[in-house]
N, C-alpha and C positions, 0 to 999 in steps of 0.2 A: 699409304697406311689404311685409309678407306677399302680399300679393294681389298685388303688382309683380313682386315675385320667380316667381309663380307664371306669370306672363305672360310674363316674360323669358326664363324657360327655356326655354317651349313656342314662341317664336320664334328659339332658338336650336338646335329639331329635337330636343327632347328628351321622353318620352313623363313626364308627371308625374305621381304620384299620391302623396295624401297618404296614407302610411303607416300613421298612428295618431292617434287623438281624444284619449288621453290626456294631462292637463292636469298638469301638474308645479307650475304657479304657488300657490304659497302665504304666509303672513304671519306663518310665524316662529312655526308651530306644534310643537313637536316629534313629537306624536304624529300628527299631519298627515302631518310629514317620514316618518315610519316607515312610515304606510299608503301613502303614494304609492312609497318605494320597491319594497312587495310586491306593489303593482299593477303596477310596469313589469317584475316577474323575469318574473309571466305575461304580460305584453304583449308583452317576448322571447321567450318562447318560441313564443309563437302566432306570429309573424312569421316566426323563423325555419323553424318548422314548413312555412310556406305558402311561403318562396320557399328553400328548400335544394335544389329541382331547377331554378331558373333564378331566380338572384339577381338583384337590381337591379344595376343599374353605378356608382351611387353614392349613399351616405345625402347629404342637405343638409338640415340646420337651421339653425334663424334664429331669433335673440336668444337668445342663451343666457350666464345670470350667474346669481348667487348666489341668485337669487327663483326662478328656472324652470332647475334643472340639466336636461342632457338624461341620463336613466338608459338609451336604447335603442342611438342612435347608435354610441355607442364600440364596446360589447361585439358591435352584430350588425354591425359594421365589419371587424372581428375576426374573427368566424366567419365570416364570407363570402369573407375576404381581398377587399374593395370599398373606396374611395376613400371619406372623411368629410369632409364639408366644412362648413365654418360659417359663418354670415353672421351680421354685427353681436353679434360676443360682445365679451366686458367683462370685467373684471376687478377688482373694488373691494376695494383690501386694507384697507379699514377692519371688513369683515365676514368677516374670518377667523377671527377671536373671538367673534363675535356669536352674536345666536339663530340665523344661516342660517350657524352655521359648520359646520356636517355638508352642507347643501346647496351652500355657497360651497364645499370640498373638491369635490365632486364636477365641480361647474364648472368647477373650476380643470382636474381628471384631463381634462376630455374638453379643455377649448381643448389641454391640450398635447398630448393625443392625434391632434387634427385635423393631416389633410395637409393645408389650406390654412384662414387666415382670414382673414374679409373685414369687417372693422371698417367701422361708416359713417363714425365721426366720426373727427376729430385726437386730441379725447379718449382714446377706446378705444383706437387704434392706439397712443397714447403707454402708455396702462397696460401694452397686454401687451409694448411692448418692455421698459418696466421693470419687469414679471415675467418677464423672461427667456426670454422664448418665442423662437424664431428665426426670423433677420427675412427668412431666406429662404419662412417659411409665412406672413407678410403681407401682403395686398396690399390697400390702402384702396381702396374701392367707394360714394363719395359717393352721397347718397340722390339718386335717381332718381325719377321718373315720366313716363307717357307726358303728351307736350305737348296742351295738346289745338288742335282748330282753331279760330281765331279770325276766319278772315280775311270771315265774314259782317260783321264789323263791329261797333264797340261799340255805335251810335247802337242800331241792333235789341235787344241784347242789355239795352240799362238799358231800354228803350221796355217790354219784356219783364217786367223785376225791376218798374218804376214799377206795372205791372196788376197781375201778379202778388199783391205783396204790401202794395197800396194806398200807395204811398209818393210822395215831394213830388218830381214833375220837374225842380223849379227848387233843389232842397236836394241838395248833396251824398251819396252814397250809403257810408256806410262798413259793411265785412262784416266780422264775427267770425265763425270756425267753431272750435266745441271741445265737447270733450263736457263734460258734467254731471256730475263725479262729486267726492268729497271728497279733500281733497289738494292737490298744486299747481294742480290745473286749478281748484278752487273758489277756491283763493286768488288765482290770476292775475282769476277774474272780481269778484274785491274792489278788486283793485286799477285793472282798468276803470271798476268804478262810481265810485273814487275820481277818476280821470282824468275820466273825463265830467263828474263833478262840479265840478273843476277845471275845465276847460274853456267849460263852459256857455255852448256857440255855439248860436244859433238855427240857422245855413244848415246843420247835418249832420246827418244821422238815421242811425240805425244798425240795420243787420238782423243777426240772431244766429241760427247756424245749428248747431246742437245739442241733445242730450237727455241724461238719466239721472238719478241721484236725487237729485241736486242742485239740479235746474231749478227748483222752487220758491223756494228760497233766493234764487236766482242773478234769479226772475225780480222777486222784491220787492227783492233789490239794485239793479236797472237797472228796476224801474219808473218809467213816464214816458220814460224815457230813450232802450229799444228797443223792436224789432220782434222779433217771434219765431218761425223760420220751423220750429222743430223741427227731425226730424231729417231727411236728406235723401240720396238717392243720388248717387254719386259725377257723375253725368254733370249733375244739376241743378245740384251746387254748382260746378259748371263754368261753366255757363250764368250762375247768377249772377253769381261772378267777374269774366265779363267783360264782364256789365253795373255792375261798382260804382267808386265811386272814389278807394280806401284801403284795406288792409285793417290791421286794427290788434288787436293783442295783446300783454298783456302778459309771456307764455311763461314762467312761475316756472318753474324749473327743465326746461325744453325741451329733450330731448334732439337737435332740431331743428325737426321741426313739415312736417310735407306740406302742410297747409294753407298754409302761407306759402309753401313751392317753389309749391303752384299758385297762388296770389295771383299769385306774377311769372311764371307760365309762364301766364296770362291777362293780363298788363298790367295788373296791377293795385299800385300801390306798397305799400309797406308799412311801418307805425310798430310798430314791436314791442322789446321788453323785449332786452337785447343776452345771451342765455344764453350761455354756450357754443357750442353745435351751433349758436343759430341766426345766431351770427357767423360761420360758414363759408358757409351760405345765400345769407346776405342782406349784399351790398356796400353800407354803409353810408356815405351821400353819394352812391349813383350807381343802386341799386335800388332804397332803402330809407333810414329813417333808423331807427337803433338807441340806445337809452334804457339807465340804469343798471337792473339787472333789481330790479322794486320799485317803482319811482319814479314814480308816480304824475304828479305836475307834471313832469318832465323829460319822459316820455309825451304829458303835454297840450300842452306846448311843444312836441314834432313832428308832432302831429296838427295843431296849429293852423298849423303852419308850411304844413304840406304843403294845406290848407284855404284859406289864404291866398295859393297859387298856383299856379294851373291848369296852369300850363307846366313847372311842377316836377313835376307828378304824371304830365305825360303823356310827359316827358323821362322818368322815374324806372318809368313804366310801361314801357316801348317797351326799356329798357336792363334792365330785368329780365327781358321774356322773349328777349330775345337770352341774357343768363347763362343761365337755365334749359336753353335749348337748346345751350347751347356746352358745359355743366358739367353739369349733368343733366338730359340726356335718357335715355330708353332705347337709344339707339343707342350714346351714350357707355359706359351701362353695360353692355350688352349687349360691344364692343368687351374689356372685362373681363372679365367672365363669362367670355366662350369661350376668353381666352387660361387663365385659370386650369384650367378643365375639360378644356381638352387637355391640361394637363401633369398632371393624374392619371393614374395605373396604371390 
């Protein structure tokens, strides 16, 4: 989503550049919390040192909540008298108390601080109006990506995946993309393995498109079961996409998921876990079909549904990337973007 944004601005004639390398993210360290704050006093300063004779026009960050406050923004927004703007911030009052509540205050100081915020989900946008934030600085900014082209056709694009990755022409082709790491994403891949396991259809095979230090785990969980194409560039897993025919995840805790925007922004349907965020994605019954988040056999029952009929999958492809492109594209978001950014100072 980072890299999207970075795209959209510079198509919206604006010169970008990232500011600072500095990583705020951390796990509820307190002594953590303390050194990262004294690293961003001089991150400030150096900043403001190098642009006090010809300031930027406007700070933007993105995702900012309780785990990664932003300590630069606010203050050299400030000193600059320049426009702050925020994309996808959050607000979680369970951790005002908690171990991130020195980092979760800070959080909080800059969203109220920002002249404009741009929440992706219903979620977010619902916390900060009941944090009290005003609802004239919110404007929701649905996750976006650029579309890509399909119109080579799919016949090429599976002809392509089937060589590719040694896979059965005549078997169904389903894609997982996620990364490898511990957490919800290790546990949405337990609850695959359980789905598959439920399922145990000869005609599907499944390709899985990720890395990290999980993979091992993940890969004697889905032994026998998949393919494993690692990890992969943006424009390949494109290319796969829209040679496969399902993509399917279980999304534990998904704050929405790009990978499922590009599943339907390549025609490709989608069985996945009904999170939150990825219920605003994915029109279920008309893109996709969405599962209780967990559920393993409710999961197998839509994979197998969607397995069981080809007309379903190519109706449910075809009506997904119209959504994607009516809902989010980058012109849509883009359309956003610039109206917010003219109405800065």
């Amino acid at each position: 989503m980072a890299r999207q944004f970075l795209r959209l601005l510079e198509k919206l004639g604006h010169d970008v550049e990232i500011a600072s390398s500095l990583r705020t993210w951390e796990a509820g360290d307190e002594e953590r919390q303390e050194a990262i704050l004294e690293a961003s006093v001089r991150e400030r300063e150096r900043l403001l040192i190098r642009w006090l004779d010809h300031p930027p026009q406007t700070w933007f960050t993105y995702h900012l909540y309780h785990k990664a406050p932003d300590h630069l923004g606010p203050a050299i927004a400030d000193i600059l008298g320049i426009a702050y703007v925020v994309a996808e911030p959050s607000i979680s009052p369970d951790q005002e108390n908690g171990r991130w509540r020195r980092p979760w205050a800070h959080a909080r100081a800059a969203i109220e601080r920002a002249d404009a915020l741009l929440p992706i989900t219903l979620n977010d946008e619902r916390g900060l109006v009941a944090a009290g934030l005003p609802r004239r600085k919110i404007v929701r900014l649905p996750p976006f990506i650029d579309t890509p082209d399909v119109s080579t056709g799919r016949g090429d694009a599976r002809l392509a995946l089937v060589r590719d990755f040694g896979l059965d022409q005549d078997r169904v082709i389903a894609i997982t993309v996620a990364m490898m790491r511990p957490g919800d994403k290790l546990e949405s891949y337990r609850v695959l393995a359980r789905t598959l396991a439920t399922l145990n259809r000869e005609d599907m095979q499944l390709l899985v498109i990720g890395d990290g230090p999980s993979r091992g785990e993940i890969e004697h969980l889905l032994a026998g079961r998949a393919v494993f194409a690692g990890i992969l560039d943006e424009d390949s897993i494109r290319r796969i996409m829209a040679g496969g025919d399902l993509f399917v995840w279980p999304a534990i805790n998904e704050a929405y998921g790009m990978a499922i925007l590009l599943a339907q922004a390549c025609g490709c349907p989608v069985a996945a876990g009904d999170a939150p965020g990825v219920g605003e994605i994915v029109s279920h019954g008309c893109t996709g079909l969405l599962t209780p988040p967990g559920d393993a056999a409710s999961l197998a029952h839509a994979v197998s549904r969607l397995l069981d009929n080809p007309a379903l999958r190519r109706s449910m492809g075809d009506a997904g990337r119209r959504h994607v492109l009516r809902n989010h594209s980058c012109d849509a978001a883009r359309r956003v973007l610039a109206r917010v950014l003219e109405m800065q100072p």
